[in-house]
Backbone as ProteinMPNN parsed JSONL, in Angstrom:
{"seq_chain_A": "XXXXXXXXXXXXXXXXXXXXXXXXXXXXXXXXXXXXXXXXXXXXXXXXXXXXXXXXXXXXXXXXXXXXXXXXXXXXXXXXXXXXXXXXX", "coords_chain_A": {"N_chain_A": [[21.724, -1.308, 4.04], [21.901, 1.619, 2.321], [19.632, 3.521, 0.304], [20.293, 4.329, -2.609], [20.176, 7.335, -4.623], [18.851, 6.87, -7.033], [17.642, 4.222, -7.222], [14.787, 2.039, -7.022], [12.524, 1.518, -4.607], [11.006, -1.524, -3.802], [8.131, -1.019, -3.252], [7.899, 0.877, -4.447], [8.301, 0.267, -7.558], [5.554, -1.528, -7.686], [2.205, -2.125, -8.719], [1.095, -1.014, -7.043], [-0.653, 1.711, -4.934], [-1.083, 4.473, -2.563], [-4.657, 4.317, -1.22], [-5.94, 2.33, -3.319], [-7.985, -0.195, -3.395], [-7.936, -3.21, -2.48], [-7.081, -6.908, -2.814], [-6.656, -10.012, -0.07], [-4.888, -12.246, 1.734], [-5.878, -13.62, 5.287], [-5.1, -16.076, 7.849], [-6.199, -18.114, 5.937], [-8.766, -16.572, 5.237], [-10.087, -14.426, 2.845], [-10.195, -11.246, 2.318], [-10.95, -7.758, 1.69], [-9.69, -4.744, 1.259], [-8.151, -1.321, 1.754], [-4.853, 0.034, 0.95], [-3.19, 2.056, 2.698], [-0.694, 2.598, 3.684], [2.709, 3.084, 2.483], [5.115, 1.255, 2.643], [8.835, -0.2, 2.664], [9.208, -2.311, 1.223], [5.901, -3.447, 1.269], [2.701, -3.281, 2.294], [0.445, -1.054, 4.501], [-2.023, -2.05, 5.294], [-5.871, -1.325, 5.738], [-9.242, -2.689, 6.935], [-12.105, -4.367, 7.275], [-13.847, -7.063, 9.169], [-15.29, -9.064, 10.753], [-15.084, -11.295, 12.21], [-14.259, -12.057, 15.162], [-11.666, -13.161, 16.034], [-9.855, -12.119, 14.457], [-10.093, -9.316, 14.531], [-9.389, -8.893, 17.583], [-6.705, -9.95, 16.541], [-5.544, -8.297, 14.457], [-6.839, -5.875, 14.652], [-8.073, -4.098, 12.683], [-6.141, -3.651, 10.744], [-3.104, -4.451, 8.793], [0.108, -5.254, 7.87], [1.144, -5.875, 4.508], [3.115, -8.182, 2.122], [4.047, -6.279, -1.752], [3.476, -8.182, -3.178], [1.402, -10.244, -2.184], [-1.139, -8.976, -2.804], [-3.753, -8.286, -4.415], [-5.333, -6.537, -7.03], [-8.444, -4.602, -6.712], [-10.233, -2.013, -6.811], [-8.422, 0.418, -8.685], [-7.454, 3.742, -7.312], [-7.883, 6.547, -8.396], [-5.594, 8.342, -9.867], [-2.634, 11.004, -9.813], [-0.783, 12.54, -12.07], [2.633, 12.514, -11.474], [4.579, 15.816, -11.124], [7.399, 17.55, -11.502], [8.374, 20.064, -9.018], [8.273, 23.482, -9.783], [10.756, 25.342, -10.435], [12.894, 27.591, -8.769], [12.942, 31.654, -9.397], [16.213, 33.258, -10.192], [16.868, 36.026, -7.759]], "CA_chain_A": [[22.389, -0.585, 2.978], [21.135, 2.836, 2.259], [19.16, 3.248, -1.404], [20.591, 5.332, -3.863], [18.413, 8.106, -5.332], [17.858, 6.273, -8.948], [17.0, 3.142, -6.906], [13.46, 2.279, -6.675], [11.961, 0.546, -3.389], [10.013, -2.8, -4.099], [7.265, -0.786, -3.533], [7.872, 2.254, -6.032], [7.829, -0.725, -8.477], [4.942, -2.418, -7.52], [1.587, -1.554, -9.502], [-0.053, -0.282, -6.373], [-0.436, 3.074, -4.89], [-2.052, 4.22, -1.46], [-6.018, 4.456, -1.783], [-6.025, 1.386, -3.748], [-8.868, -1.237, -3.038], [-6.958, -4.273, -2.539], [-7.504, -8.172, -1.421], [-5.888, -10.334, -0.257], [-6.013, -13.203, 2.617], [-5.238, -13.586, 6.55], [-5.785, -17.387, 8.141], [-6.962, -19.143, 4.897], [-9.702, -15.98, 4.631], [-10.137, -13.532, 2.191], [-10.354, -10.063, 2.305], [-10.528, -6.498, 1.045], [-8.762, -3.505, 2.23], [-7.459, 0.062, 1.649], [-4.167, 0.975, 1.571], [-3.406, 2.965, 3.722], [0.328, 3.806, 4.128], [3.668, 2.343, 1.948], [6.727, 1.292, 2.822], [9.647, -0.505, 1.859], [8.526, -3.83, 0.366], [5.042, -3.78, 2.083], [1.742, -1.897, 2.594], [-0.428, -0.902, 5.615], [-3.736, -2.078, 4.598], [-7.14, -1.15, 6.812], [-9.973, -3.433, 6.398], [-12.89, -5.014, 7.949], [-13.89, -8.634, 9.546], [-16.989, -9.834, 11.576], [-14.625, -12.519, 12.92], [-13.558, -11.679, 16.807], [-10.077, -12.998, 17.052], [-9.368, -11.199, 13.737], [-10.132, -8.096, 15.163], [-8.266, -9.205, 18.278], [-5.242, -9.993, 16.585], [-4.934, -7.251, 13.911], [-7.295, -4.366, 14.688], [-8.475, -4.121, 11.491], [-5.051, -2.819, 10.009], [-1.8, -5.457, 8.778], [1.201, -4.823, 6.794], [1.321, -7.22, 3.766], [3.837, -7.492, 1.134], [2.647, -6.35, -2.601], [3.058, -9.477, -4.207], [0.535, -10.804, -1.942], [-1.996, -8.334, -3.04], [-4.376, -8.127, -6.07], [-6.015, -5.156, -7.032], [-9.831, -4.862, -6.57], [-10.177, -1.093, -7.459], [-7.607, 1.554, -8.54], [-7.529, 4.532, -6.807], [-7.339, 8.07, -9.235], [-3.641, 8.586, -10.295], [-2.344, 11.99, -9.879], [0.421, 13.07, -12.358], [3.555, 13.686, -10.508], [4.826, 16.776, -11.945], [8.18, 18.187, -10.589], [8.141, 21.361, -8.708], [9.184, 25.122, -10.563], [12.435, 25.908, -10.101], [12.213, 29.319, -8.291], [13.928, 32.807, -10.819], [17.254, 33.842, -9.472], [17.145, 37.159, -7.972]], "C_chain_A": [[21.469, 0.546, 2.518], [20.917, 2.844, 0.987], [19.845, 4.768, -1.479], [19.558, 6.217, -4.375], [18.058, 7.844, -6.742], [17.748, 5.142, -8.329], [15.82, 3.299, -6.797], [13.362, 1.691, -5.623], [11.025, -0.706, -4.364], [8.684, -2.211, -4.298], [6.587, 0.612, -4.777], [7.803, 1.416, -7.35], [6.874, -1.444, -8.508], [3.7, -1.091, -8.158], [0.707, -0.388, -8.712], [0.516, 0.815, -5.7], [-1.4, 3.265, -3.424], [-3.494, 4.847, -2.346], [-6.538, 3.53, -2.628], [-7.254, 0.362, -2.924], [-7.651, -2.33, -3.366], [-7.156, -5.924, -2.158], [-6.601, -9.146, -1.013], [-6.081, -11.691, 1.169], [-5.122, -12.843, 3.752], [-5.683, -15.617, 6.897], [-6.34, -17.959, 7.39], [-8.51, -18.314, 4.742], [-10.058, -14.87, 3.54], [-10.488, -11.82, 2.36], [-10.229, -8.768, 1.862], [-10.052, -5.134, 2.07], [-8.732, -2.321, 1.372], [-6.168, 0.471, 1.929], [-3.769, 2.362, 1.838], [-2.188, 3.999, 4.117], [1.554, 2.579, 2.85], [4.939, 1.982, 2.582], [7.624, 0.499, 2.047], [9.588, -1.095, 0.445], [7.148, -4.247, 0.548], [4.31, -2.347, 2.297], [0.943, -1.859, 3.639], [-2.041, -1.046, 4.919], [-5.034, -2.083, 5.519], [-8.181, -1.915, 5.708], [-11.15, -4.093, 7.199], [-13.118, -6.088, 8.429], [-14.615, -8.459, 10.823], [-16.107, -10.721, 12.812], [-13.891, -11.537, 14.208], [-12.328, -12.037, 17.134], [-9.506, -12.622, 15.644], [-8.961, -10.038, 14.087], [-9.617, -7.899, 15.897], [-6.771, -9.201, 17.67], [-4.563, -8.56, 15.816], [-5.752, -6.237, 13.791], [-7.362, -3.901, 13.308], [-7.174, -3.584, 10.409], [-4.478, -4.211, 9.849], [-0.744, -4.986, 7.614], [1.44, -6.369, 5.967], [2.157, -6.838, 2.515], [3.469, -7.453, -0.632], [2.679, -7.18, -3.417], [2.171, -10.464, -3.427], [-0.503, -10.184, -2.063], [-2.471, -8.501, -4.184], [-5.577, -6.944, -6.414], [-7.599, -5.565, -7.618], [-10.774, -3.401, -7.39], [-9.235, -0.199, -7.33], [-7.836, 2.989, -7.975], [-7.423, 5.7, -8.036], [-6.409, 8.259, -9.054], [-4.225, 10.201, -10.417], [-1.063, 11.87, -10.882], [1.582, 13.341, -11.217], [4.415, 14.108, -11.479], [6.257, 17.179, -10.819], [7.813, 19.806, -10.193], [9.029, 22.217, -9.382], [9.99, 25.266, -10.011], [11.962, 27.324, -9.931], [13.186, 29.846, -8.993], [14.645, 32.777, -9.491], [16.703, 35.219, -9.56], [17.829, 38.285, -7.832]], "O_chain_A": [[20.272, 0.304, 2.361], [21.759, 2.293, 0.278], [19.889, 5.788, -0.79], [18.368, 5.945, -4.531], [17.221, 8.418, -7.438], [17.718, 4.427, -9.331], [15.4, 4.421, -6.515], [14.398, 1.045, -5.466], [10.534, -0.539, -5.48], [7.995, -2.606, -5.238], [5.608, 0.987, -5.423], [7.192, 1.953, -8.274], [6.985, -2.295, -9.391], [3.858, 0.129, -8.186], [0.035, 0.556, -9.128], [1.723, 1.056, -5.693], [-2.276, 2.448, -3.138], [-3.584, 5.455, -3.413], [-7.73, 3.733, -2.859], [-7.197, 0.341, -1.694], [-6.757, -2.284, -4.212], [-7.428, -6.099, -0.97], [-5.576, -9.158, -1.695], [-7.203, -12.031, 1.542], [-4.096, -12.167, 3.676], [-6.463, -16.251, 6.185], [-7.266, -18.593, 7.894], [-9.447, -18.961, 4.274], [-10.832, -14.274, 4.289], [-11.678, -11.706, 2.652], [-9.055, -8.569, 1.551], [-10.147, -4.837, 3.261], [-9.296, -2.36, 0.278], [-5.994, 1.173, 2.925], [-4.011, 3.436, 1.287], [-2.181, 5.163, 4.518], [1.169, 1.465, 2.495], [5.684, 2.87, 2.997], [7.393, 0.39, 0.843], [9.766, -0.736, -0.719], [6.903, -5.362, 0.089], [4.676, -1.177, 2.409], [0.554, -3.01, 3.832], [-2.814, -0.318, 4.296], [-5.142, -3.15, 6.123], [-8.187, -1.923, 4.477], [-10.588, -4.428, 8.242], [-12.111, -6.674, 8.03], [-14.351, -7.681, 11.74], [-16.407, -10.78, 14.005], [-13.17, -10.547, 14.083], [-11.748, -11.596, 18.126], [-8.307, -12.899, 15.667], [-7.795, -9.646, 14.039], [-8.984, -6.849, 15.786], [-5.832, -8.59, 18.181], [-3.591, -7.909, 16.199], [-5.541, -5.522, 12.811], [-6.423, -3.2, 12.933], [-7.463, -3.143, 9.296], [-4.991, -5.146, 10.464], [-1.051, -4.382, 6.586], [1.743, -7.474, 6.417], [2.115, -5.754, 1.933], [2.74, -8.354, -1.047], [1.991, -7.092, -4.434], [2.111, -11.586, -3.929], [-1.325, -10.728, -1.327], [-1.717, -8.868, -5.085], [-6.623, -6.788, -5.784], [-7.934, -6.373, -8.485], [-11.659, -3.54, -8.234], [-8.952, 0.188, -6.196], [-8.864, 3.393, -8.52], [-6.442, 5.407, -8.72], [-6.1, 8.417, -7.873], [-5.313, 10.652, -10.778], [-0.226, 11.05, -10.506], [1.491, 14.158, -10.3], [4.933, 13.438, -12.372], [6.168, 17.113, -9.593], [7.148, 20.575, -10.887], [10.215, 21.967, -9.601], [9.9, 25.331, -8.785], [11.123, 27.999, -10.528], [14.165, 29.186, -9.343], [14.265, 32.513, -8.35], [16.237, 35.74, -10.573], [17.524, 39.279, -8.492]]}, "name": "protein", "num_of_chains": 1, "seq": "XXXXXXXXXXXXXXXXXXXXXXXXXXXXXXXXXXXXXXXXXXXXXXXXXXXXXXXXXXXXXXXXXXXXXXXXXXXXXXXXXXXXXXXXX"}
């Protein structure tokens, strides 16, 4: 079903934002991340791990959704400002 333009996404409601420090777990381990990209309900988060079939399985990236996240550090908020309406001429 296609969103409406006064709908929000799960993730336009959710507290986080890309550039976010983030943690959160894989296999019963813990970890911190960066996201990285947004989408629907769910964020692309890059991150580190020592462990070898981590790295194997998810190449340091995974898409997790953001109620399994908890924020570690906020990233600098930008205002969003709409753009000037250009003069008729």
């Amino acid at each position: 079903m296609p969103k409406k333009n006064d709908e929000q996404t799960a993730t336009e409601k959710s507290p986080f934002e890309i550039g976010d420090e983030v943690s959160f777990q894989i296999k019963k381990q813990d970890f911190t991340g960066t996201i990285e990209k947004a989408y629907k309900n769910a964020f692309l988060v890059g991150f580190e791990s020592s462990d070898p079939d981590i790295i194997d399985t998810y190449h340091n990236k995974t898409v997790i959704n953001w109620q399994n996240l908890k924020m570690v550090k906020q990233a600098p908020r930008t205002k969003k400002t709409e753009a000037p309406a250009e003069d008729d001429k």
